[in-house]
Each structure stands twice: as structure tokens, then as C-alpha cells.
C-alpha positions as CSV (number, residue, x, y, z in Angstrom):
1,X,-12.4,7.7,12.5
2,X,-12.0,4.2,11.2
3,X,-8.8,2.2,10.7
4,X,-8.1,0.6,6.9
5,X,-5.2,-1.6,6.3
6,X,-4.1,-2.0,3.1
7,X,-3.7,-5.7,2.4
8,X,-2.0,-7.1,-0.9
9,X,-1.2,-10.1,-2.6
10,X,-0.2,-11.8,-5.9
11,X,0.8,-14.8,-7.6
12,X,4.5,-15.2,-6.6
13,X,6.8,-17.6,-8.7
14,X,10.3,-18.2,-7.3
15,X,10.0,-15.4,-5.2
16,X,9.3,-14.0,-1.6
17,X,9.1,-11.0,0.8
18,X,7.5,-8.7,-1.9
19,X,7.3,-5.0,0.0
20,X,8.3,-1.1,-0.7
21,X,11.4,-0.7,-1.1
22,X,12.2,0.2,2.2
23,X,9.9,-2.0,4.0
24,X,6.3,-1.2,4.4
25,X,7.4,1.6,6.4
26,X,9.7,3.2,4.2
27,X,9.3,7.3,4.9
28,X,10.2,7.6,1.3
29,X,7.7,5.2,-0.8
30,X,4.7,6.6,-1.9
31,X,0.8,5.1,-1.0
32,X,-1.2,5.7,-4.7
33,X,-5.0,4.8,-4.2
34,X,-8.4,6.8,-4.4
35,X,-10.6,8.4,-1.9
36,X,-14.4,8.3,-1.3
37,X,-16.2,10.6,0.7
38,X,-17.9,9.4,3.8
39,X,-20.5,12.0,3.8
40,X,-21.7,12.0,-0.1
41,X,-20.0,9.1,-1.4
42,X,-18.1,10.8,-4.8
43,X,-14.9,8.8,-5.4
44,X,-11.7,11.2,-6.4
45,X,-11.3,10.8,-10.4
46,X,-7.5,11.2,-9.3
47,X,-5.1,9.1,-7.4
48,X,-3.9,10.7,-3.8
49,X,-0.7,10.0,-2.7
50,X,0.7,9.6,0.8
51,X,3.6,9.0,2.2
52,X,5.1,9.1,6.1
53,X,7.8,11.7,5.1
54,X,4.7,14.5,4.5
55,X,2.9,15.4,7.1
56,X,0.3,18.1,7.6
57,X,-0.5,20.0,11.0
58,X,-4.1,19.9,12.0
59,X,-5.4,23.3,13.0
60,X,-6.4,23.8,17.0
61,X,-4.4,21.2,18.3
62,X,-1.2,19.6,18.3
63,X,-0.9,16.7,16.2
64,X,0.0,15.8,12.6
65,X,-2.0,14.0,9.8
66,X,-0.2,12.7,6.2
67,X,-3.4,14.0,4.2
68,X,-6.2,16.7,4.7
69,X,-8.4,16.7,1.8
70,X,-11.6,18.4,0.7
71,X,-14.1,16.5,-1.2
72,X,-14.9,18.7,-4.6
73,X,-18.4,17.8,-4.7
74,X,-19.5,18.6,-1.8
75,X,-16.4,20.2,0.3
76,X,-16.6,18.0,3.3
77,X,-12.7,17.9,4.9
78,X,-10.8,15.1,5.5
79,X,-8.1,13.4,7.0
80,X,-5.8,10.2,6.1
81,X,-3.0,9.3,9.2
82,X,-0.8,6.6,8.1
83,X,0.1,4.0,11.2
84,X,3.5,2.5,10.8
85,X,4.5,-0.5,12.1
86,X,1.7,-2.7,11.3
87,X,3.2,-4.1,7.8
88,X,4.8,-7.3,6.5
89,X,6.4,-8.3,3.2
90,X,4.2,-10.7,1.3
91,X,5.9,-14.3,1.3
92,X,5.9,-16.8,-0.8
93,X,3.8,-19.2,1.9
94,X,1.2,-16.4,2.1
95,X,1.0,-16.1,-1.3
96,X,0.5,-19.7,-2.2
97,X,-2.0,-19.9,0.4
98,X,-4.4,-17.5,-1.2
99,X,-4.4,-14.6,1.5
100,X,-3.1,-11.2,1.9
101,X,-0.5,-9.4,4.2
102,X,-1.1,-6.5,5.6
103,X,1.4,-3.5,4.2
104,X,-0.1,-0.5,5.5
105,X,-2.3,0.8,8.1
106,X,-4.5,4.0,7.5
107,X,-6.6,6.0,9.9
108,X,-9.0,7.8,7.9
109,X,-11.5,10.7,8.8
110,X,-14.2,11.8,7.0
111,X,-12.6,9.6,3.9
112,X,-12.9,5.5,2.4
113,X,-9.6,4.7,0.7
114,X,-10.2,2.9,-2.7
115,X,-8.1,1.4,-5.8
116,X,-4.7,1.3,-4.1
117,X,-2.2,1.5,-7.3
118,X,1.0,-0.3,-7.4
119,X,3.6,2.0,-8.6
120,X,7.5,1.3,-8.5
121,X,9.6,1.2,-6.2
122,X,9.3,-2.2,-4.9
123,X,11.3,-5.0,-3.6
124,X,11.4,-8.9,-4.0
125,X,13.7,-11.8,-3.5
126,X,14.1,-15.6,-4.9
127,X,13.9,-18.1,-3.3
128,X,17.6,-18.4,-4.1
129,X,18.5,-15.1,-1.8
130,X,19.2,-12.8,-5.4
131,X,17.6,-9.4,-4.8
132,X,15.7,-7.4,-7.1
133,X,15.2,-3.8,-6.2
134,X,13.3,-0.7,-7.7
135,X,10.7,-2.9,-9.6
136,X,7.9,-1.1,-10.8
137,X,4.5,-3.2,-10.6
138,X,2.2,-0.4,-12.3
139,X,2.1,-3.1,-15.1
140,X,0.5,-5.4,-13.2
141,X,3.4,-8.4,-13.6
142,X,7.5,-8.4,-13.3
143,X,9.1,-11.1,-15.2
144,X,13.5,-11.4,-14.7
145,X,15.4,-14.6,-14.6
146,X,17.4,-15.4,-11.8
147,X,20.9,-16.4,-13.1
148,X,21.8,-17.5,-9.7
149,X,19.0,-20.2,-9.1
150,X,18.9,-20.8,-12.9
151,X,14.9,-20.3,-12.8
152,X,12.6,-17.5,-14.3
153,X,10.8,-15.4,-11.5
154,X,7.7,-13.6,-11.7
155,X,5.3,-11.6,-10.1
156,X,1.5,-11.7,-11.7
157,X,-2.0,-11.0,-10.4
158,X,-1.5,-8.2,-8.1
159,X,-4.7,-7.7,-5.8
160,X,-4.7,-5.3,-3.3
161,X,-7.9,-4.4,-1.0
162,X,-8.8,-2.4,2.0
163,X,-9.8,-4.1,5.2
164,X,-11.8,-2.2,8.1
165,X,-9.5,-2.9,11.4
166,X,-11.7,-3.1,14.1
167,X,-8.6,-2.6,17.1
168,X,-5.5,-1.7,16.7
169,X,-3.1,-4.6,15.4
């Protein structure tokens, strides 16, 4: 088993606190990214897609996974847990200091998670306090004008990677 967090970040203009909808732990907002097998390496040609509110039982014992998938090339089994808890909105600080925040973490078995796609729903706020909800980033940018701080806002270079967590955060 290792532990992956999914860390993003992105050029941030007049804005701050860019998450999921419902924080990174929202039950309802969906993970897009691609798996690669641990034991021959094949990358999924399609996007899996987890999410806290779907979980799986795990034969022979008692406890729960998000994702139990078998590789098609060479049908190796495996498992994807998502961790909640661990997240934080990307800030306009962290942004401007070139670094990542953590969003998600995922215990994987058997599996690598790859290309994490952002989708829509997502969250952001100016600087100026104006919300703007449901945004969909699979684009790549969001461009609005905030009429309360009189200033355009804009989200651009979205980067997102996966970082091997050694302990538990």
C-alpha cells in the first residue's frame, strides 16, 4: 500500500481558496485521474473516477475501499481508499509562492494514480470576499470580472501532481 496525495496549483489572479465545491472533502465531488498498474505498468486509456460517497466492500473482511479495479492487460486487482481530512484550498500566498496544496489523500493498492483532470465543480473567492461557485476548470483557465472589487479574476495554469506520502499527514 502506498499513500498519494494529490497536490494542485495554478496561477491565481485576484483570487484565493480554490477547492471542490464542497471543500476537498466534499462526499459529492468527483476525483477524475488515470491509473497505472503496479505490477505491469499499462496506464488506463480512460479516466477513473472516485469519490467518498461510493464505496466498495472488500471481500473477507470488514472494511470499505472507494475503488477496486482490475488491470485489462494483465488482470492484476486493485484498490484506491480515499483519506479525508488531509486537504486545503489553494491560496493566493501558496499560489504566488510557486507550491502546491494538498487536496486529496489516496491510499492505493496494487495501483499509481496518474493525470488527475480538473472537471467542474469547483470553488474560488476574490480577494474582495465575492464567491464564485460551480466553475468548471476542464478548460484549463476561468476568466469572470468581479463587479464588487472592480478587477478581472482568473484562474490559468492548472498543475496538478501526485506526491508519495511517506506517514500519514
Amino acid at each position: 500500500m502506498v499513500n498519494y496525495m494529490l497536490m494542485i496549483t495554478a496561477e491565481l489572479e485576484n483570487l484565493t481558496n480554490l477547492q471542490p465545491q464542497g471543500g476537498s472533502d466534499d462526499p459529492n465531488y468527483t476525483y477524475y485521474f488515470k491509473m497505472k498498474c503496479g505490477n505491469c505498468g499499462e496506464v488506463t486509456q480512460k479516466e477513473t473516477c472516485v469519490s467518498l460517497n461510493e464505496t466498495v466492500p472488500l471481500p473477507f473482511n470488514k472494511v470499505t475501499t472507494n475503488l477496486v479495479q482490475k488491470c485489462k492487460f494483465c488482470g492484476r486487482e486493485g484498490t484506491v481508499t480515499m483519506i479525508s481530512g488531509k486537504g486545503r484550498p489553494l491560496t493566493q500566498e501558496i499560489s504566488q509562492a510557486g507550491k502546491y496544496a494538498p487536496l486529496m489523500l489516496f491510499e492505493c493498492r496494487g495501483y499509481e494514480p496518474v493525470d488527475f483532470s480538473f472537471g467542474n465543480g469547483w470553488k474560488v473567492q476574490s480577494l474582495e470576499g465575492t464567491a464564485f461557485d460551480g466553475i468548471d476548470l476542464s478548460g484549463g483557465e476561468f476568466v469572470e470580472y468581479d463587479e464588487k472589487g472592480e478587477c478581472p479574476v482568473m484562474i490559468s495554469n492548472l498543475r496538478a501532481t501526485f506526491d508519495v506520502v511517506k506517514k500519514m499527514l
